[in-house]
C-alpha positions in Angstrom: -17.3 -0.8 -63.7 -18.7 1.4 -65.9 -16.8 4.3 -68.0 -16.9 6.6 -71.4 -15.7 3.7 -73.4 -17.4 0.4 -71.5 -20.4 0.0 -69.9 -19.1 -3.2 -67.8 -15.3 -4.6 -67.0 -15.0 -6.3 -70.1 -16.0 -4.0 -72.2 -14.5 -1.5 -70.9 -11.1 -3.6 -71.1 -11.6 -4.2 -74.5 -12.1 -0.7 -75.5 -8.4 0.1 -73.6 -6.4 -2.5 -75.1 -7.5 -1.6 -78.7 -7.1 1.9 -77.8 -10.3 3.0 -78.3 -10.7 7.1 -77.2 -14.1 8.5 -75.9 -12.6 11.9 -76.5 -14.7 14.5 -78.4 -16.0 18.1 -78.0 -18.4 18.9 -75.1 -20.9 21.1 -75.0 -18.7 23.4 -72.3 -17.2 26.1 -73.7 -13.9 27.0 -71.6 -12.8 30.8 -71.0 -11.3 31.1 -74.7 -14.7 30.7 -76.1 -13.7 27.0 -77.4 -15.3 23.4 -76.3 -13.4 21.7 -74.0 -12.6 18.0 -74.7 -14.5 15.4 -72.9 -14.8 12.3 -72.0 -19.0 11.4 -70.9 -20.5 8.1 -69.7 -23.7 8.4 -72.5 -26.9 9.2 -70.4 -28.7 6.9 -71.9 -26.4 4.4 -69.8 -27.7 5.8 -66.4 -30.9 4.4 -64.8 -33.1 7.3 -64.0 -33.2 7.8 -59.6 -35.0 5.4 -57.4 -38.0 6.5 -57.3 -37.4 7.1 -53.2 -34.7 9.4 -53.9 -36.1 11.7 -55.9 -38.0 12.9 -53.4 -35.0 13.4 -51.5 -32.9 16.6 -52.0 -29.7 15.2 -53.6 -27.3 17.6 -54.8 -26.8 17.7 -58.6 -23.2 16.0 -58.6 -24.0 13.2 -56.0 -27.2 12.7 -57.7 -24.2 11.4 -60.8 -22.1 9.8 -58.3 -25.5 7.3 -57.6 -26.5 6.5 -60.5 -22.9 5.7 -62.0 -22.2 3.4 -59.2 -25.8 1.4 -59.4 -24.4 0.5 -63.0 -21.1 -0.6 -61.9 -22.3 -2.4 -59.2 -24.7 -4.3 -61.3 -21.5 -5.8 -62.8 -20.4 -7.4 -59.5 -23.9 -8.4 -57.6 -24.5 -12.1 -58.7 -20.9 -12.0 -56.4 -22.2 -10.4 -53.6 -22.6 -12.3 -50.6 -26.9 -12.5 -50.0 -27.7 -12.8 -46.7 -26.1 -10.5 -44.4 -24.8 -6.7 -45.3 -21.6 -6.2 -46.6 -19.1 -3.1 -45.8 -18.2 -1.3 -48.6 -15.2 1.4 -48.4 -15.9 4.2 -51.2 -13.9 6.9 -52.1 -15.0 10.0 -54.1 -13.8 13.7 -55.3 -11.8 15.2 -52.8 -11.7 18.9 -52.4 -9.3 21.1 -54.3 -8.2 24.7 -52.7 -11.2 27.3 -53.6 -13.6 24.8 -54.9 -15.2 22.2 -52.4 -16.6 19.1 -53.3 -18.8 18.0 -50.5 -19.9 14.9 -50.9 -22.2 13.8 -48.2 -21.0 10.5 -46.5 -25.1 9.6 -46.9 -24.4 8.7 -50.4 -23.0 5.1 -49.6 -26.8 5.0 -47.8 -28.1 6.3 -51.3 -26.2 4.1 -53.2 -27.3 1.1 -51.7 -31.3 2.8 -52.3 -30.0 3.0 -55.8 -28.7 -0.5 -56.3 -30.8 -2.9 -54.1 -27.5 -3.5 -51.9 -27.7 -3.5 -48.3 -24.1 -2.0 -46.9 -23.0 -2.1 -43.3 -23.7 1.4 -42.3 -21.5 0.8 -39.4 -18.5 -0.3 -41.2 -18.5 1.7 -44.4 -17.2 4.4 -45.1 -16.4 7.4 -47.6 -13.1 8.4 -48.4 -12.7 12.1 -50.5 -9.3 11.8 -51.6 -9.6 11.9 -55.6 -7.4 9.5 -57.5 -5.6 7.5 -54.9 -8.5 7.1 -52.5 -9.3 3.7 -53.1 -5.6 2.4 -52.8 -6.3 3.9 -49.3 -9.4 2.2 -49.1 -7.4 -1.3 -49.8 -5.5 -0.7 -46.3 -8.3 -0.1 -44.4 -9.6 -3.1 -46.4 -6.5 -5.2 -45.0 -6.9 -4.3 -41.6 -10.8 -5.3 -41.8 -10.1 -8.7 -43.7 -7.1 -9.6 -40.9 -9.9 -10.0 -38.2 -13.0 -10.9 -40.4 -11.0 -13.6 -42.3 -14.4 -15.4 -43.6 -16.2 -12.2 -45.2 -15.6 -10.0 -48.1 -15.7 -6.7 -48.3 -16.7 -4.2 -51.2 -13.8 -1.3 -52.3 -15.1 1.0 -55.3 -14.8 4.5 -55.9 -16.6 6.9 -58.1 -16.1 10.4 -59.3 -17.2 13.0 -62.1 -16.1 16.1 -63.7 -19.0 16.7 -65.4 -20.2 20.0 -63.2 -20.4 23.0 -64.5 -18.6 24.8 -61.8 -16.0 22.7 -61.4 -15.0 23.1 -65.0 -14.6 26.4 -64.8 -12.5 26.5 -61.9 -10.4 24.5 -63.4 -10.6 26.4 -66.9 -9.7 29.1 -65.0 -6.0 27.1 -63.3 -5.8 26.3 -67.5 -6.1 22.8 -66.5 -8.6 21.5 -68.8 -7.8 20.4 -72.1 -8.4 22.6 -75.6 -7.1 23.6 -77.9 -5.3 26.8 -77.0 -4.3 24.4 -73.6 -1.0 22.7 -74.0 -1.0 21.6 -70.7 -4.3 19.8 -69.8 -6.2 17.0 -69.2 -9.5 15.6 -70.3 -12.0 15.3 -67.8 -14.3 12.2 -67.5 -16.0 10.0 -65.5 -16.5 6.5 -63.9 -17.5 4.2 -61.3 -15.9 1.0 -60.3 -16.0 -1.7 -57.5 -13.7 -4.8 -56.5 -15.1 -7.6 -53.9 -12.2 -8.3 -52.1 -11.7 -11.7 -49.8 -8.7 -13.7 -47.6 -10.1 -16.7 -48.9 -9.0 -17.8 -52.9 -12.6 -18.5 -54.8 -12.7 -20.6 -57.9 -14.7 -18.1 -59.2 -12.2 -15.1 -58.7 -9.7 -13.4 -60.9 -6.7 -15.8 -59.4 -4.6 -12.2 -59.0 -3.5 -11.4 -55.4 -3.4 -8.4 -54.1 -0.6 -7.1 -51.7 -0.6 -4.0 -49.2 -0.5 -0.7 -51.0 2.8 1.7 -49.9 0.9 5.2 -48.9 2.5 8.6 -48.8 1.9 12.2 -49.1 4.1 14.2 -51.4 4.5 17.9 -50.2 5.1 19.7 -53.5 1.6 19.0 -54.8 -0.7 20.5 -57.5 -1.6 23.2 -55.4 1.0 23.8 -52.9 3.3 26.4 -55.3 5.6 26.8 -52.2 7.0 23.6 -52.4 8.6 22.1 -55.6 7.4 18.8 -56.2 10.1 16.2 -55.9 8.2 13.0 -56.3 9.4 12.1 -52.8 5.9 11.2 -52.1 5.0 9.0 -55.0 8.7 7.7 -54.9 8.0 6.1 -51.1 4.7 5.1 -51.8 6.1 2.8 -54.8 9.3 1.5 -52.7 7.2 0.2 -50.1 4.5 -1.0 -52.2 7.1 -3.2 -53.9 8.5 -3.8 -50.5 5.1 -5.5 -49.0 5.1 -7.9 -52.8 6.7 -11.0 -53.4 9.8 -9.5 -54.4 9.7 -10.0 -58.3 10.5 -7.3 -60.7 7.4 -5.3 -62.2 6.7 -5.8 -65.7 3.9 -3.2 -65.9 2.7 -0.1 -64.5 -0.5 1.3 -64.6 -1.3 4.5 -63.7 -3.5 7.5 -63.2 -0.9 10.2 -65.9 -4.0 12.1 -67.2 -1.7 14.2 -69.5 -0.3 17.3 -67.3 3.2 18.0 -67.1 3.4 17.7 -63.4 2.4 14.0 -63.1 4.9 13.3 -65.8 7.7 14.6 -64.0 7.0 12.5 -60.7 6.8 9.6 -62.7 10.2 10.1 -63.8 11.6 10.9 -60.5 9.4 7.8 -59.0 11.2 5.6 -61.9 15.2 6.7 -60.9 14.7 6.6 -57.7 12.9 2.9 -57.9 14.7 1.5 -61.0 15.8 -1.7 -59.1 12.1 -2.4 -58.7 11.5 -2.8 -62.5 12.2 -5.1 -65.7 14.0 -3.9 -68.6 11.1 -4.2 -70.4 8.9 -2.4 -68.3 5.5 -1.5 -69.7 3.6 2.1 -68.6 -0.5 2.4 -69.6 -2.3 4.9 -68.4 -5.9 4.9 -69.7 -6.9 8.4 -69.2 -5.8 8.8 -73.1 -9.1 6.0 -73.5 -11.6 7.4 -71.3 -10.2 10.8 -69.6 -9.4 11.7 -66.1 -11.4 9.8 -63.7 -10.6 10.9 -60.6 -11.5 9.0 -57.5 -12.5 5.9 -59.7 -9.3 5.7 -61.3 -7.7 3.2 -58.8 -10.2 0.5 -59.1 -10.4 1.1 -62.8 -6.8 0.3 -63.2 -7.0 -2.4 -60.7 -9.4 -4.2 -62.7 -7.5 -3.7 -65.7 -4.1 -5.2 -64.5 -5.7 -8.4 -62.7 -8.0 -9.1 -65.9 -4.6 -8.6 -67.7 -2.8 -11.1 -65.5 -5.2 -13.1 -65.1 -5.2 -14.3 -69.2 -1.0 -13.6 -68.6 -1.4 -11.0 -71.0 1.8 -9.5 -71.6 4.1 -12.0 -70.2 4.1 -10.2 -66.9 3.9 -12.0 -63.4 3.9 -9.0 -61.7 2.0 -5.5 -62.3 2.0 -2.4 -60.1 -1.0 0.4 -60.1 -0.2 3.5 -59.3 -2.2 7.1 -58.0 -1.6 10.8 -57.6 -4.4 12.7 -56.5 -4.4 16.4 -56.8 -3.7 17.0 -52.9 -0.9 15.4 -51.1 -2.2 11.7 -51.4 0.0 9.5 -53.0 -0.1 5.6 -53.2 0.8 2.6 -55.3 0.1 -1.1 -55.0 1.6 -4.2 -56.4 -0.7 -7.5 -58.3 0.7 -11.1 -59.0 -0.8 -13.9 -60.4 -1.9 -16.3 -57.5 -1.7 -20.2 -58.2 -4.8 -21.5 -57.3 -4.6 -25.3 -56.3 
């Protein structure tokens, strides 16, 4: 992975359990005249474009989207399977009411320009749903594994704020964070990617993964005729936990970026599931490190809670991650430690 505070997994682990915050002023100035708070990957992190790209015309925010995923994916190629082309399930921004994000579905073709990877171009795929996309991408990942039980297969996702326009559309909902914005988040960017397989490898995190519980919640960000009654996030989480081994969850870690209307249907989710947790139930959500990441957030978190399971940090034998994407997407998904003989 990368992100603002890591430029790899471990570092960017690290950085997020001492707490460390990428936050500072950017040079956009939000509709009150003030800088918003960020949260940048450094450009002196990002490899300029292949050179075969640049003579390609690449819009300004996929031309981001490439170049943060060649650096992720530079963390997880000595895994990579060599000889044949492996299928690789992205998701990326989704599209918010007035303000489109088209991402062009050629970017996985880019991305693997970018990287030296060769994908499956008939087997990939790109899915814009924001936050909980690559939760999504898991189940399609389960479906592929159950009849390709020798392979792997690649899930990532990848996202960035940093676009003018965008900001300011979302300056003008008084969604970004500043300081005359109570209710706000910090925007930011990432990229990160799992290589998922049936098959237990020695050289694996030993954490299992079990199906995600997927839902759509109604009353979302932009839907102001519908209260939002956590219903969505609520199911998703039951039948996550219903697909695990059964064992209470010890720790939660989510995609909260700091707005008031995440935090409520995390309360909701947490009545209405309280059976499904321990007493002494942690919550991280590592926005407050490195900002809202978007569609990257998922296989941030991911990464996070099997690299804490993995050393048994915490005590826990079972973690959940959780999403909310702006839209109606809503998913959740449940780790434990796996035993390996």
């Amino acid at each position: 992975m990368i992100t603002s505070v890591g430029i790899d997994s471990a570092m960017t682990a690290a950085s997020v359990n001492a707490g460390v915050s990428a936050y500072q002023e950017s040079c956009y100035y939000n509709k009150y005249h003030r800088p918003i708070t960020a949260a940048w990957v450094p450009d002196a992190a990002l490899p300029p474009l292949h050179e075969d790209l640049r003579n390609i015309e690449i819009k300004g925010d996929e031309k981001r989207l490439i170049q943060l995923s060649s650096v992720a994916l530079a963390d997880i190629t000595p895994w990579l399977p060599s000889k044949t082309p492996i299928t690789l399930l992205l998701a990326g921004p989704e599209s918010i009411p007035a303000r489109p994000t088209p991402i062009s579905s050629d970017i996985i073709k880019s991305i693997g320009l970018q990287s030296g990877i060769s994908f499956n171009s008939k087997s990939s795929c790109f899915l814009p749903l924001g936050r909980s996309g690559v939760l999504y991408a898991i189940e399609l990942a389960f479906e592929f594994l159950a009849t390709n039980v020798d392979t792997y297969i690649l899930v990532g996702g990848v996202d960035s704020y940093a676009n003018t326009g965008l900001l300011a559309h979302l300056d003008s909902e008084d969604r970004i964070a500043a300081v005359d914005v109570n209710n706000g988040f910090v925007p930011g960017e990432a990229a990160s990617f799992l290589l998922l397989s049936k098959q237990p490898h020695k050289s694996f995190l030993p954490v299992s993964l079990h199906r995600p519980g997927l839902s759509d919640e109604s009353g979302h960000m932009y839907n102001n005729d519908v209260p939002c009654l956590g219903d969505g996030l609520a199911t998703a989480v039951r039948d996550a936990h219903s697909y695990s081994d059964g064992s209470l969850i010890d720790v939660i870690y989510s995609s909260m970026n700091g707005e008031n209307e995440f935090a409520k249907e995390y309360g909701a989710m947490l009545i209405r599931n309280s059976r499904a947790f321990s007493e002494q139930l942690t919550h991280i959500h590592p926005a407050d490190c490195y900002g809202d990441i978007g569609a990257a957030s998922a296989a941030v978190l991911l990464s996070l809670s099997a690299r804490s399971l993995s050393l048994n940090k915490n005590g826990a034998s079972q973690q959940m991650v959780y999403c909310s994407s702006d839209m109606a997407t809503r998913a959740a998904i449940c780790l434990s430690r796996l035993h390996m003989l």
